[in-house]
KEGU-48693 format. One record per atom (N, C-alpha, C, O, CB): x, y, z. Coordinates in steps of 0.05 Angstrom, whole numbers, plus 5000, padded with zeros to 4 digits. Glycine has a CB too. Example, Ala and Ser with C-alpha at 12.3 -4.5 7.8 and 13.67 -1.06 7.14 Angstrom:
<sites>
526448865156;524649105156;526449345156;528549345169;522649115181;525749555142;527349795143;525850015157;526850235161;528249885114;
</sites>
This chain:
<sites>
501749765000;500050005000;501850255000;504250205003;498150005025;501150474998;501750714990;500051014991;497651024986;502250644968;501451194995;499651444995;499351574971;501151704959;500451645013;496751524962;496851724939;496151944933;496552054911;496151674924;494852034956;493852274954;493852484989;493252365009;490852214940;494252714990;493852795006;492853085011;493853244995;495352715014;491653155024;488653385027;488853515051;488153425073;485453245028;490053815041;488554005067;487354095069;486454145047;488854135077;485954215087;483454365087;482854675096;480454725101;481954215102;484554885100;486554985121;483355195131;483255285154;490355185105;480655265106;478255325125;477555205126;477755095104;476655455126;475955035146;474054855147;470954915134;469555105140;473954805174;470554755121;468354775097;468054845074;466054835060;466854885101;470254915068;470554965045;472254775035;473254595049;471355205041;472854824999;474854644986;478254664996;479654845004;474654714955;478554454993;481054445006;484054494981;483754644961;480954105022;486054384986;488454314969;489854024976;489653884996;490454544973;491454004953;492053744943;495853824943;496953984928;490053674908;496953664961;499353664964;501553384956;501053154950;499253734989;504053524959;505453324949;507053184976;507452944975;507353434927;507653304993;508553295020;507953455042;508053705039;510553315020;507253325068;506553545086;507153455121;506953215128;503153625080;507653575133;508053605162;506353415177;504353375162;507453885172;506153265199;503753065207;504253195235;506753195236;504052675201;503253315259;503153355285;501053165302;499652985293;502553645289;501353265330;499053195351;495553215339;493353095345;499553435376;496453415323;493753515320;493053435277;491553535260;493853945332;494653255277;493553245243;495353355230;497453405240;490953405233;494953405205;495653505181;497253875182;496154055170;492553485164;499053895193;499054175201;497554385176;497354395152;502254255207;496754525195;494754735174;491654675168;490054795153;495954715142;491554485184;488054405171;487054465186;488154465208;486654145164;484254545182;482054705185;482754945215;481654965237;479254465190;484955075202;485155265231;483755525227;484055715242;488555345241;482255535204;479955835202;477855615203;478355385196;479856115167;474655735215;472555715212;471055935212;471456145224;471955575226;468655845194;466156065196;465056105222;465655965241;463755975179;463456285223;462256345253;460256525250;461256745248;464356475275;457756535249;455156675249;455456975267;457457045280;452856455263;453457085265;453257405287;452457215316;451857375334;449757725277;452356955325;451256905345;454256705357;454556555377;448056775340;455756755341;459156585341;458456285350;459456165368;461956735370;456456215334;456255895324;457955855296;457955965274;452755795319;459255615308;460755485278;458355395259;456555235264;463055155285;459155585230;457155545204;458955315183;461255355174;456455915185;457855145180;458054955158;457354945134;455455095129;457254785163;458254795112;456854755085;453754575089;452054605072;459354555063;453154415112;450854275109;448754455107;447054445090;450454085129;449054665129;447654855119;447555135095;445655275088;447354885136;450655135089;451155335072;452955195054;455355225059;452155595085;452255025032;454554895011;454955114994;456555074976;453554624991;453855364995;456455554979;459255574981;461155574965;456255804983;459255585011;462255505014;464855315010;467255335015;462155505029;462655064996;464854884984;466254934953;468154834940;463554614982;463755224947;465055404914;468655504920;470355564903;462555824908;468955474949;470655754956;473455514966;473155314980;468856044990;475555584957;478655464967;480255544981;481755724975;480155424951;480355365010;482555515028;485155385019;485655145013;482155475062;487055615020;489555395013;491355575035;490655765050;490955374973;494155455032;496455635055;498755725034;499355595014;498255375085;499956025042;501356205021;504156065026;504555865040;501256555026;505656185015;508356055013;510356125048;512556035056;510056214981;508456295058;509456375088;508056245113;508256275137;509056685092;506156035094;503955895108;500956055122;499155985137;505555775131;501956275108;499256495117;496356315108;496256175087;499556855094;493856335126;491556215103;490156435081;489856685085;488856075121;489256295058;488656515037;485556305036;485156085046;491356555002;483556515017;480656415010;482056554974;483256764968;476856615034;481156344959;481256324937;484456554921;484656694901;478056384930;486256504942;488056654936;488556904946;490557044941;487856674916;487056934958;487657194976;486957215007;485157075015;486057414965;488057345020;488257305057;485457285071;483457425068;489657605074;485757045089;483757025094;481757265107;479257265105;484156845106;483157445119;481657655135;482157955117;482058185124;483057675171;482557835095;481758155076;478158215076;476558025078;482858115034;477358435074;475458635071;473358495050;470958545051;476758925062;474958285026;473558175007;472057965012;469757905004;474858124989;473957815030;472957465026;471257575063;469457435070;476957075024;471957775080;469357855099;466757845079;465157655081;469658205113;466558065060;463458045044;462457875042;460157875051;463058095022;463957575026;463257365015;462557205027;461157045015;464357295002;463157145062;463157085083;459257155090;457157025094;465757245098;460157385089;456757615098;455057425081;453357255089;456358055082;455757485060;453557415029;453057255040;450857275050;454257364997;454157035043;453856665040;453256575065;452656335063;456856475031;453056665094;452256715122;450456825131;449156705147;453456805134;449857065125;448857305128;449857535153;451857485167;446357235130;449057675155;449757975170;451457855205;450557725223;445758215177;452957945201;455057835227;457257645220;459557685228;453457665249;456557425202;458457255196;462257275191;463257485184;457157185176;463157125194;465857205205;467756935203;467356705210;465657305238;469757045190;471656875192;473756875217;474957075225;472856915169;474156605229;475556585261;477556435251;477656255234;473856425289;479556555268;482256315272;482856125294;483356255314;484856445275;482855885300;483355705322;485055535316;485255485292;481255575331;486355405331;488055215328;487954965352;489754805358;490555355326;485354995364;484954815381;483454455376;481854385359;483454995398;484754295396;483854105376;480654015374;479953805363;485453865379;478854245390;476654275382;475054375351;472654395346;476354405400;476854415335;476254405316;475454345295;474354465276;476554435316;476354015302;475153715289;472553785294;471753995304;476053395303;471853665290;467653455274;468553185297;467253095316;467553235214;470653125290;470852825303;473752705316;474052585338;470252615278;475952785297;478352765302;479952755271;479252675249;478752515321;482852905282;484453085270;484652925240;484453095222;487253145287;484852695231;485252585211;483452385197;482452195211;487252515215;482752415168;480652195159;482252135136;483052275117;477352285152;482751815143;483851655112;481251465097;479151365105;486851385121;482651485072;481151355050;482051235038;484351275032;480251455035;480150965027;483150785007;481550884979;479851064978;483650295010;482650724960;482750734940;480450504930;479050544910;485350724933;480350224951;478150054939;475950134960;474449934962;478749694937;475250334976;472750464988;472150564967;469750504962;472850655011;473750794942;473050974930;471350784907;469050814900;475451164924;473250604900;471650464882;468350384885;466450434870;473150244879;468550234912;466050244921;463650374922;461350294917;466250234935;464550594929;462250874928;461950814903;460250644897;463051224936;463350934885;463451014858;461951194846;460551164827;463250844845;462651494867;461951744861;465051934857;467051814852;459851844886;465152224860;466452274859;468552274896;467852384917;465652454842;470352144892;471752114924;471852424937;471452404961;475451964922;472352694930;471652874940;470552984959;471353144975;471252914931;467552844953;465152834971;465852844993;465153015008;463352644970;467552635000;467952505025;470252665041;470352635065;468752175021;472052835028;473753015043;475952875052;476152925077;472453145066;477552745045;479652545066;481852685063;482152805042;480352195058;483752705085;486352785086;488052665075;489852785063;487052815105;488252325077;489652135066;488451955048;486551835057;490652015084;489251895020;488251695001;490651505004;492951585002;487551804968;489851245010;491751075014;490550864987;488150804981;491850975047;493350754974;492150634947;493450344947;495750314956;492950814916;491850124936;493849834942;491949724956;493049554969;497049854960;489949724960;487049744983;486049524968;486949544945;484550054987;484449304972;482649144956;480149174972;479749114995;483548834953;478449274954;475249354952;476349394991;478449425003;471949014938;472849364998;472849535026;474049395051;472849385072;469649615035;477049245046;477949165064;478849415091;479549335113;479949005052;478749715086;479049845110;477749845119;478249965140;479550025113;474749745120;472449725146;473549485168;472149395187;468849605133;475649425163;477449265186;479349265195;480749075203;477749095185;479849505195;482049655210;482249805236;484249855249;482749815196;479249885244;478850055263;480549845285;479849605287;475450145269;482849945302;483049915324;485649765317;486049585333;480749795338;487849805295;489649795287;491050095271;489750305269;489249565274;493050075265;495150315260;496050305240;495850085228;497450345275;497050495228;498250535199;500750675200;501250895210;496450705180;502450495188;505750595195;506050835162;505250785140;508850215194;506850965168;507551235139;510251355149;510451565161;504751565135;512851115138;515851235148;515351295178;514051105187;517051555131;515951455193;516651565216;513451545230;513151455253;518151875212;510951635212;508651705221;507551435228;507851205219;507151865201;506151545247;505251265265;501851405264;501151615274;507351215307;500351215249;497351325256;494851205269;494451005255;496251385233;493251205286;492051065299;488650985281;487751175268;492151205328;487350755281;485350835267;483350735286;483650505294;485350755238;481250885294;479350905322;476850765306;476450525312;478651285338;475350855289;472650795289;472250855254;474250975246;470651015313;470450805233;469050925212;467451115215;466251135236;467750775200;467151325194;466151545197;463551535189;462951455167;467551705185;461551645210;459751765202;458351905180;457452115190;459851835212;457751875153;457152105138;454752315141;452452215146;456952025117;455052575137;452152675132;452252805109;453952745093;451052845152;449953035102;448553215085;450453285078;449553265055;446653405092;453253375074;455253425060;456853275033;458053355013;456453435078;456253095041;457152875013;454552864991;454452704973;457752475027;452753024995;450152994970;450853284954;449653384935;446152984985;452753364968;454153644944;456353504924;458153374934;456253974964;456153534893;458353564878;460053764882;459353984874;457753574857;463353714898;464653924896;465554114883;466654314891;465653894899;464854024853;465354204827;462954424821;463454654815;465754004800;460754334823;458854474814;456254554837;454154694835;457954304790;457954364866;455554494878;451754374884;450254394904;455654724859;451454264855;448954174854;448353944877;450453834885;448454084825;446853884885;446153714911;443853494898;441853534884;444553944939;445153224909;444153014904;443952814917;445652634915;444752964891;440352774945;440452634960;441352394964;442552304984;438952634963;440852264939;440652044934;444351864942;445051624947;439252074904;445252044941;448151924940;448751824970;449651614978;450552164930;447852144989;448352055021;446751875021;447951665028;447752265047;443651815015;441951595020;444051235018;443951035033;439151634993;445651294992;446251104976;448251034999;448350785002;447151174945;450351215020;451651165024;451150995056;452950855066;452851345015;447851075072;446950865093;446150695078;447150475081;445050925114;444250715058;444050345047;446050205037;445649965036;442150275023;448250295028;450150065021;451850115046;452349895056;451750094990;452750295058;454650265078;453950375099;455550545108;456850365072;451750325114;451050305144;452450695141;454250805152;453349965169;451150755127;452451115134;454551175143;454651405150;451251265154;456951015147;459750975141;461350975131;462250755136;460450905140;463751155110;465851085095;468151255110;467751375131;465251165063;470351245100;473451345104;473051195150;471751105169;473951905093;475951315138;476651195175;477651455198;479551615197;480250925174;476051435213;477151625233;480151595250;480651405265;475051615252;482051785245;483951665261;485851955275;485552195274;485751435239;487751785286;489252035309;491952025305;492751805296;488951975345;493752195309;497052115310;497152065329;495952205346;499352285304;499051795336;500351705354;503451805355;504551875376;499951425353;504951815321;507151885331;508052095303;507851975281;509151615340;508552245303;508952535284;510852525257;511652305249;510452785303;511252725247;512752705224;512152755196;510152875189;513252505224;513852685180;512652805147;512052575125;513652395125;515353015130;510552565110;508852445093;509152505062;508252705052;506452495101;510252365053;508552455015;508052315001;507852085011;509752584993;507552324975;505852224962;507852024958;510252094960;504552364941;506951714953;508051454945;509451364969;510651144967;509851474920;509551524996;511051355020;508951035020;506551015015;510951585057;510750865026;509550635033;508150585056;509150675077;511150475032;505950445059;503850465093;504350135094;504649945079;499050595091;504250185116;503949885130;502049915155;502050075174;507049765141;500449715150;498549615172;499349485195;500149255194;496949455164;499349585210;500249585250;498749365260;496549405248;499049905272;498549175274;496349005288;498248955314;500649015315;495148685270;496548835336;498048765359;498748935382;497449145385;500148675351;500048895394;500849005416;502549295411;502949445431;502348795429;503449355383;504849565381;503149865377;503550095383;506449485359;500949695362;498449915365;496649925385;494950105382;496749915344;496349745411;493949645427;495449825441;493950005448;492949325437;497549865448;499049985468;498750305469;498950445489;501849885465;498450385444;498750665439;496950795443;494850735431;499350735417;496951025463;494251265474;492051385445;492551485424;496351635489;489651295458;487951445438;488151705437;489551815454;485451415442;487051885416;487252125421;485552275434;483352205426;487652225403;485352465453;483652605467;484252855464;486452965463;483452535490;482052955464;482353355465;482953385485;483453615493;479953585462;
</sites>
């Protein structure tokens, strides 16, 4: 197996970027999702309820600053677009706490899950595409580890899906039928929830190896 792909997200809810190598910490993917939206009532705003925001791309500048479609996140412009797509109060926030997850800091994906679905893999948002996978053998992994060189990753549980995966990331248009598709064929479950156990850097084509035993039973779950 192998990494073939890897995904940050650096606002949360919006489209992300596609890297060739990147940093792995305590907390994930460094750089992911450390802006969020936030309403006039400073509740975290999402695409489930606002998928405009999956039109819009956070990425990180070459100083690691975060940008919305190329420009800073807290310019005067991407505030408006914020307003527009929120309404009156809405606001872009910076956090870096590991409250910032949905669930926890990292979601991998193989390559024979993707097949499975057989929509666009997007939908699903994963940080890690791991490829070399036969059909949905990662629904048996929870509670084993994934070695990536130095990176040591823990894998806790399958993910939950909701109302977010019935958006095409390209165009936006919304199509129940897919999240439906994805509790009747998969118990409303795909990609794997997981945590760093032990840190380091990642890229594309490092080799993964699957952890079992005492080397992963031993290792602390992750907790906020």
């Amino acid at each position: 197996m192998n990494v073939t792909e890897i995904w940050r997200y650096p606002v949360k809810t919006m489209a992300g970027e596609k890297l060739q190598r990147v940093g792995i910490g305590p907390l994930g993917i460094e750089g992911d999702r450390v802006v969020h939206v936030e309403d006039a009532r400073d509740r975290v705003v999402t695409s489930r309820t606002h998928p405009r925001f999956l039109g819009h791309k956070g990425s990180l500048g070459t100083h690691g600053e975060v940008m919305v479609d190329r420009r800073a996140w807290d310019s005067p412009e991407v505030a408006a677009e914020v307003v527009d797509i929120a309404g009156p109060g809405a606001k872009l926030v910076r956090y870096d706490g590991a409250e910032r997850f949905d669930v926890l800091p990292l979601l991998v994906l193989t390559d024979g899950a993707i097949a499975a679905f057989g929509h666009n893999y997007r939908r699903l948002r994963p940080n890690i595409v791991i490829g070399g996978v036969e059909g949905l053998t990662e629904r048996e992994w929870p509670g084993a580890c994934l070695r990536i060189g130095k990176v040591l990753i823990g894998v806790q549980d399958l993910r939950l899906r909701c109302i977010m995966t019935s958006y095409d990331p390209d165009t936006l248009v919304q199509e129940k039928e897919i999240t439906r598709g994805i509790y009747r064929r998969f118990e409303g479950k795909l990609a794997l929830n997981c945590f760093v156990i032990e840190g380091g850097e990642i890229a594309i084509g490092d080799e993964v190896q699957l952890v079992r035993g005492r080397a992963c039973a031993d290792s602390a779950a992750f907790t906020e």
